[in-house]
N, C-alpha and C positions, 0 to 999 in steps of 0.2 A: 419701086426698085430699091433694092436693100442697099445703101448708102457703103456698105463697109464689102461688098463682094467686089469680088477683082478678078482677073483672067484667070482662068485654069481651077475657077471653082468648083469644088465637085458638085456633079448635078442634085435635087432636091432625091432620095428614094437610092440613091446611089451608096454603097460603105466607100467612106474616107480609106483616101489612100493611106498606107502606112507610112510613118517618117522618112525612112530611109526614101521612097520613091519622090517624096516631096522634097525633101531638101537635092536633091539631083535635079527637077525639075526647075526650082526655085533658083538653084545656084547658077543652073543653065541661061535663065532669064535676064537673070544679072550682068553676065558675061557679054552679053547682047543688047543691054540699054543703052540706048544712047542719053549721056550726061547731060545734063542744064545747070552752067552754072548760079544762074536765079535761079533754081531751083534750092538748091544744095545750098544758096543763101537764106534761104524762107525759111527751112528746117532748123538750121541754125539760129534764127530769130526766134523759131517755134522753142526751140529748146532754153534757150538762153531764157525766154520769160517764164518758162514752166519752173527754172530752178531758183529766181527769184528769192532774196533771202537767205541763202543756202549760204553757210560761212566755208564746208568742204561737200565736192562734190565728186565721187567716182566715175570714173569713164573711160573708153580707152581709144587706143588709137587704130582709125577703121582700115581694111582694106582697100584697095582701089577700087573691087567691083559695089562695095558698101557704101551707104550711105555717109558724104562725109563730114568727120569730127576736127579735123585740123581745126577750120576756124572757129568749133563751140571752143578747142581746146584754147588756143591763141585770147579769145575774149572772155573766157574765163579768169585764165592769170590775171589777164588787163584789169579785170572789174577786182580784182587782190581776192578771187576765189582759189581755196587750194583745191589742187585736182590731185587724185589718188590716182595709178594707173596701175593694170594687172603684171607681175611675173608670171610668166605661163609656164612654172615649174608644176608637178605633178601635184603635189598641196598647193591650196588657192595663196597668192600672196600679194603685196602691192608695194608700191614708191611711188616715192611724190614727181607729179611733170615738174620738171626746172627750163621747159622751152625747150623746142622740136632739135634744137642741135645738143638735148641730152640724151637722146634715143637712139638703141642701138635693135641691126635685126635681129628679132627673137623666132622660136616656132613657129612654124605654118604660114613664113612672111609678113608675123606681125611685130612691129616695133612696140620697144619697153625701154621704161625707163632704167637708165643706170646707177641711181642713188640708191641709198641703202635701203634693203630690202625691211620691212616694216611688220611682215608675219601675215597671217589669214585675218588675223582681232584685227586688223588696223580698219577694216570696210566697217567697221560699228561706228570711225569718226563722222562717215560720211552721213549728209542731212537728204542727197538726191543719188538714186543712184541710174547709171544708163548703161544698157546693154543691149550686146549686139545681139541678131538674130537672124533669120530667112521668113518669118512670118509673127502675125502676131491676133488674136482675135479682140474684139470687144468687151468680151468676159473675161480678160487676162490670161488668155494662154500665151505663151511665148515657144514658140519652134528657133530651139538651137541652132548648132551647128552637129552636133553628137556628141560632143567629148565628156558634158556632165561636168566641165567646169566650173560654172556658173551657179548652176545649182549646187554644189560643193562651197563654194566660192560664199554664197547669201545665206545660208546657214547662221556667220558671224554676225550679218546688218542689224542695224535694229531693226522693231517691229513698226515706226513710226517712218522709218526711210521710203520715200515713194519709189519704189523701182518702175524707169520708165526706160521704153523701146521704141528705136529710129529706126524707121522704116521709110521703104520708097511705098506710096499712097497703093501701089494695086496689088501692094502684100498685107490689107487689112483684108482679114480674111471672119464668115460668121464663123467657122468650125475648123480645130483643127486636130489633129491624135495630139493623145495626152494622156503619160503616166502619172502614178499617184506621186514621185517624186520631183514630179516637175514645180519650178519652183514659181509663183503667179508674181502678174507684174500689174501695176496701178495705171497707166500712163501709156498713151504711143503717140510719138509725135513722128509723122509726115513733112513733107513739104505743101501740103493744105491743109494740114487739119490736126489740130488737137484733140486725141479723145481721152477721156476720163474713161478707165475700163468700168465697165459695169454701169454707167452714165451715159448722157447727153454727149456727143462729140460738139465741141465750139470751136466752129470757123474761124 
């Protein structure tokens, strides 16, 4: 049994659904989990050791039905990491978290920070970067949300930056659609499981 399939895998001989119908399927899924919060502790821990080192670390601040970042973000500051977080203006941009009561609502019911905005270059400070998604493969595919944020957005990182994606464990997915502009990710941390895209997953 393939370690990285999850519900609603398409069957072997079968063509992949196209984005658009996955990310409806996926977002439907989410809407329906029921949370754990050990759970959403574990991935936290998962994450926290994966950036290790990391002097600035981009990230942002997740959804309710998403995997969640409050507390990577909270122990982040604590361990004196700066955290970079996204403006979700139409050019990619970021500011610094200064702690959950400097965030105001932004777009699509996601909160951002209110400090001064920093430009698209500012994602080159960062040494980790994590982003959000609805799936993610082995090989580093990463399934968005649609907007092509993101991939706008990592253009500026550097080429040394590990970009990693949180996920809930039954959206590690072998295969997912994928254009050539999609942008690959190194990293996906679960609440069990680290995996190195393209590697070994370590429990």
């Amino acid at each position: 049994m393939n370690p990285g399939a999850g519900a609603g895998q398409p069957k072997s001989g079968r063509p992949l659904p196209d984005k658009s119908r996955l990310r409806i399927e996926l977002t439907a899924a989410r809407a329906e989990r029921h949370r754990d919060p050990d759970a959403d502790q574990r991935l936290v821990e998962r994450a926290l050791a994966a950036t290790a080192g990391a002097r600035v670390v981009a990230c942002y601040v997740a959804r309710p039905e998403e995997p969640d970042t409050a507390g990577l973000l909270t122990a982040l500051r604590e361990a004196g990491v700066q955290v970079l977080l996204p403006v979700l203006t139409r050019v990619p941009d970021w500011a610094w978290f200064a702690g959950p009561d400097q965030l105001t609502p932004g777009p699509f019911g996601i909160s951002q920070p209110t400090g001064v905005r920093l430009g698209a270059s500012a994602l080159a400070l960062a040494d980790v970067i994590w982003l959000p998604g609805l799936a993610g493969t082995v090989g580093g595919v990463r399934l968005g949300t649609g907007g092509g944020w993101y991939d706008r957005a990592l253009l500026h990182a550097r080429p040394d930056a590990p970009r990693g994606l949180l996920l809930f464990d039954d959206e590690v997915r072998d295969q997912l659609p994928h254009d050539p502009w999609d942008q690959p990710i190194d990293l996906i941390v679960t609440e069990r499981r680290t995996i190195t895209c393209g590697g070994q997953p370590v429990e």
